[in-house]
C-alpha positions as CSV (number, residue, x, y, z in Angstrom):
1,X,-40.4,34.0,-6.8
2,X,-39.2,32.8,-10.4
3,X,-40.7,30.9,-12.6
4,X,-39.2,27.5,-11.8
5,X,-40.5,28.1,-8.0
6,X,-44.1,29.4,-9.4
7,X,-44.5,26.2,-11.8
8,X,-43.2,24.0,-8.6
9,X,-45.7,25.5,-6.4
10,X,-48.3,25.4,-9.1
11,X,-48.1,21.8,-9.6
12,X,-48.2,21.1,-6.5
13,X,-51.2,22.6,-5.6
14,X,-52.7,20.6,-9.0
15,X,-51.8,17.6,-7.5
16,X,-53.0,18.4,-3.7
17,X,-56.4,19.0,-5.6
18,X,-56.9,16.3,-7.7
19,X,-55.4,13.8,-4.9
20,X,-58.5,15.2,-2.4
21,X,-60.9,15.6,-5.3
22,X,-60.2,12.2,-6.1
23,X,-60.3,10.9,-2.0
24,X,-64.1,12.7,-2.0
25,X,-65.7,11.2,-5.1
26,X,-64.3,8.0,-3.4
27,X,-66.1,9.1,0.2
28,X,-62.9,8.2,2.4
29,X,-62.9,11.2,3.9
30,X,-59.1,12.7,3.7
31,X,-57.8,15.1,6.1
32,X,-56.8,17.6,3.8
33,X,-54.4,19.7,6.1
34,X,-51.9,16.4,6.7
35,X,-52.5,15.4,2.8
36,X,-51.2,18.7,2.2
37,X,-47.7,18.1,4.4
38,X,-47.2,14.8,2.9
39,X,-47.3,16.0,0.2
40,X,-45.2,19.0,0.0
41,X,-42.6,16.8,2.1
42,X,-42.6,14.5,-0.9
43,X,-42.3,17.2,-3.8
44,X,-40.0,19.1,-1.9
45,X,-37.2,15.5,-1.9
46,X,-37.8,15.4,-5.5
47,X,-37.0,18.9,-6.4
48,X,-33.9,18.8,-4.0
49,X,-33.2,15.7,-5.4
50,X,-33.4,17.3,-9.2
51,X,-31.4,20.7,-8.2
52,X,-28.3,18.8,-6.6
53,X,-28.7,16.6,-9.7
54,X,-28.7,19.9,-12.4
55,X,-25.5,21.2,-10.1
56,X,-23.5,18.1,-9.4
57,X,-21.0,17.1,-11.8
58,X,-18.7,13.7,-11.7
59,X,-16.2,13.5,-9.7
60,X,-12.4,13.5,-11.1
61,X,-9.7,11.5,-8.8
62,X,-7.2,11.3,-11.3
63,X,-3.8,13.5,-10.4
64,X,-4.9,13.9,-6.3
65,X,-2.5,11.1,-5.0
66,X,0.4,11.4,-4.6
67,X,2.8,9.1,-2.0
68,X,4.5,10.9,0.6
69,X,8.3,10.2,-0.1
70,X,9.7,7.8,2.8
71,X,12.4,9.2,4.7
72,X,15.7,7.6,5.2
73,X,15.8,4.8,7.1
74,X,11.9,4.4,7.3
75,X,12.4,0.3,5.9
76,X,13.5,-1.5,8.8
77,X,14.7,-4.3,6.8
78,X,17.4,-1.9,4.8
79,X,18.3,-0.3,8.2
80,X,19.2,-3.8,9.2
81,X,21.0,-4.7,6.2
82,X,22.9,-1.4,6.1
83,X,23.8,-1.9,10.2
84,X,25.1,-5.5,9.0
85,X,26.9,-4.3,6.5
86,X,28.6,-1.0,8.3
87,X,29.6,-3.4,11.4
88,X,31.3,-6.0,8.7
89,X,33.1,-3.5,7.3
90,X,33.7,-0.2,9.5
91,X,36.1,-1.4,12.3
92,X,35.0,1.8,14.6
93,X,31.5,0.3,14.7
94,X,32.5,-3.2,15.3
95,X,34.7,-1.8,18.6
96,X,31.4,-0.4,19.8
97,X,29.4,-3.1,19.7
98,X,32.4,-5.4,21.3
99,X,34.4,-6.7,18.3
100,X,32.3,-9.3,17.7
101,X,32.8,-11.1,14.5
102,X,30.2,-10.9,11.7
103,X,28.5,-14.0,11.7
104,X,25.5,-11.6,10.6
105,X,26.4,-10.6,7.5
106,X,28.0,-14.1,6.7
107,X,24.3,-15.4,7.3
108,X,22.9,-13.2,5.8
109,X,25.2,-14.0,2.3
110,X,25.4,-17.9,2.9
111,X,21.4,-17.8,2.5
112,X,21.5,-15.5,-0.6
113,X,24.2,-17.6,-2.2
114,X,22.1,-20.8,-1.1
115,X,18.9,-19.3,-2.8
116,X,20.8,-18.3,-5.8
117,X,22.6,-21.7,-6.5
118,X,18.9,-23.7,-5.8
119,X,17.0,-21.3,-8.1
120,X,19.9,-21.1,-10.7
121,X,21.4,-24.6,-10.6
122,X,18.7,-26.9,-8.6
123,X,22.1,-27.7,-6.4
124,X,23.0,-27.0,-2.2
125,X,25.5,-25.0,-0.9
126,X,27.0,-28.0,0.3
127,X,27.3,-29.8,-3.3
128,X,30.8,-30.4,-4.4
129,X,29.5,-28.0,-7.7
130,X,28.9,-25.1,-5.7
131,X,33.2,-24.6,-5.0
132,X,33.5,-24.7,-8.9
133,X,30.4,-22.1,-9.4
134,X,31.0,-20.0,-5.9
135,X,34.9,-19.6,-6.5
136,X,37.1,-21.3,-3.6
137,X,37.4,-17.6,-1.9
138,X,33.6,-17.2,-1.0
139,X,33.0,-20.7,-0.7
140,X,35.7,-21.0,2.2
141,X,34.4,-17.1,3.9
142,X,30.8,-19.2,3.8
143,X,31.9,-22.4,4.7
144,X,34.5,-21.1,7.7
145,X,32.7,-21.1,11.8
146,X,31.5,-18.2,13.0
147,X,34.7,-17.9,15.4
148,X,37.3,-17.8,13.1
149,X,35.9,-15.2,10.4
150,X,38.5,-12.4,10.8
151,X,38.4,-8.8,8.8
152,X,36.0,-8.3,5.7
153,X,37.5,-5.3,3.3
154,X,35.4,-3.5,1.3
155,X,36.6,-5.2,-1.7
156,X,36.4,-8.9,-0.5
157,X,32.9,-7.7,0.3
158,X,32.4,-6.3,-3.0
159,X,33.9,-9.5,-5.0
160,X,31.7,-11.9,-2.8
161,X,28.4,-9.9,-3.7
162,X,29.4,-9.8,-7.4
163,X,30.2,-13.7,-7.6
164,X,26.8,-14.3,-6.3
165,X,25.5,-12.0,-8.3
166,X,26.9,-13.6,-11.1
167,X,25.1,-17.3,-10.6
């Protein structure tokens, strides 16, 4: 047994004493056998309580996390966008989804120049200031019905995202 353990035991024998000492100059009488178990149940959830303390040291998250890179494709927006895109563009995907035209992607840039032109200039898409600021090229490809929009190069595409870049 060491010497922590001796002046644990030691102590609480003291206090076992003086606790039924005490309870017969004051005639109640204890029972000294379940005074004994409450007891060492009591010291014995202190000196737990002081050892995990003494051993325990605080605890360090910094440099643990650290984000699992997505894979491709996992952003079902950006898949859409890119599918949009590709089917504007790539004839061999348009024929396999049955030529038809890409009223998506025309959307899709009508309410990005729209946002652009209300944020930038407080005007509509519709206002007579927007042909001046969209060019007469992408104002007619956003303006035009969805069944007469015909072939969209890449650099048509290109130029159109730029201009509305440019606002």
């Amino acid at each position: 047994m060491t010497r922590l353990w001796r002046r644990r035991v030691l102590g609480l024998a003291v206090v076992w004493l003086v606790v039924v000492l005490l309870a017969w100059w004051l005639r109640t009488d204890p029972a000294v056998t379940v005074l004994a178990g409450y007891l060492a149940a009591g010291f014995a959830l202190s000196w737990l309580v002081q050892d995990l303390a003494l051993e325990s040291q605080p605890a360090h998250w910094a440099g643990f996390y650290s984000p699992a890179p997505r894979p491709r494709g996992a952003d079902p927006r950006l898949s859409h966008l890119h599918r949009i895109v590709r089917d504007a563009i790539d004839k061999d995907a348009r024929n396999l989804r049955r030529r038809r035209p890409p009223v998506d992607l025309q959307q899709l840039l009508a309410d990005l120049a729209a946002e652009r032109l209300e944020s930038a200039h407080g005007i509509r898409l519709d206002d007579a200031r927007a042909v001046e600021l969209l060019g007469p090229a992408l104002h007619d490809y956003l303006s035009r019905p969805p069944e007469r929009l015909g072939e969209l190069s890449r650099s048509t595409l290109s130029d159109h995202l730029t201009r509305i870049e440019a606002l």
